[in-house]
C-alpha positions in Angstrom: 0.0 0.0 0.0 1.6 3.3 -1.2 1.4 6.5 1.5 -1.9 7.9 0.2 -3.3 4.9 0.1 -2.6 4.3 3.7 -3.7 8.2 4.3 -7.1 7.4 2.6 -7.3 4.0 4.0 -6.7 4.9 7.4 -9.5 7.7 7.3 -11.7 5.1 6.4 -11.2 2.9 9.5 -12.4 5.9 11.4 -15.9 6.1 9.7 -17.5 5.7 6.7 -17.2 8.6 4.4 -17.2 9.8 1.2 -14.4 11.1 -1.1 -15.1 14.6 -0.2 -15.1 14.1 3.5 -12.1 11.8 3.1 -10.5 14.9 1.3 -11.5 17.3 3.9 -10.3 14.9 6.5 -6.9 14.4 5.7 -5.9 17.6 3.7 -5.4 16.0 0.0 -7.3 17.3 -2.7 -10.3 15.4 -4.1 -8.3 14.3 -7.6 -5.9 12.4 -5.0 -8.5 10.4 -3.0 -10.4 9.5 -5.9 -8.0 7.4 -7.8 -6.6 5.9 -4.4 -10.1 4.6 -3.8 -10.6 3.2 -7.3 -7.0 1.4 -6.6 -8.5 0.0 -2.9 -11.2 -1.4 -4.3 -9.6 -3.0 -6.8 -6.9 -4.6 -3.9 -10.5 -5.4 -1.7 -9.5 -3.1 0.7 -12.4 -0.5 0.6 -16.2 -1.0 -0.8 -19.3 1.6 -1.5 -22.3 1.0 1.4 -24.5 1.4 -0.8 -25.2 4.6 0.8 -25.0 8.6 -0.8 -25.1 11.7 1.2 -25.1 15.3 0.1 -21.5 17.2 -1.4 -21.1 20.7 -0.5 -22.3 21.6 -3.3 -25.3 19.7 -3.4 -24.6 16.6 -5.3 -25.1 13.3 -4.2 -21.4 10.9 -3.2 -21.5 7.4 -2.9 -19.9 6.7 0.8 -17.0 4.3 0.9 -16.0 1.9 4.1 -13.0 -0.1 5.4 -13.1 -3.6 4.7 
């Protein structure tokens, strides 16, 4: 697992989230959590709920979890 991926990983263990609070969370920008999620899920690590909750600015994120 490179370092973001831990980062994201990591905030993840916490609570489920989406990219943007992920982003928020730890300080990286949002076109850095999003391909380390695509990459966790492809190693199993990380999975959508299944759930969506509101972006800042108004859109709807699919919220990721720990596996």
């Amino acid at each position: 697992m490179t370092n973001l991926q831990q980062i994201v990983f990591l905030s993840l263990r916490q609570y489920a989230r989406t990219a943007e609070q992920i982003a928020i969370d730890t300080g990286l920008s949002g076109n850095t959590v999003r391909p380390r999620l695509i990459e966790l899920r492809a190693q199993g690590l990380v999975r959508k709920t299944g759930k969506f909750r509101r972006t800042l600015s108004g859109r709807s994120a699919a919220v990721y979890e720990a596996v």
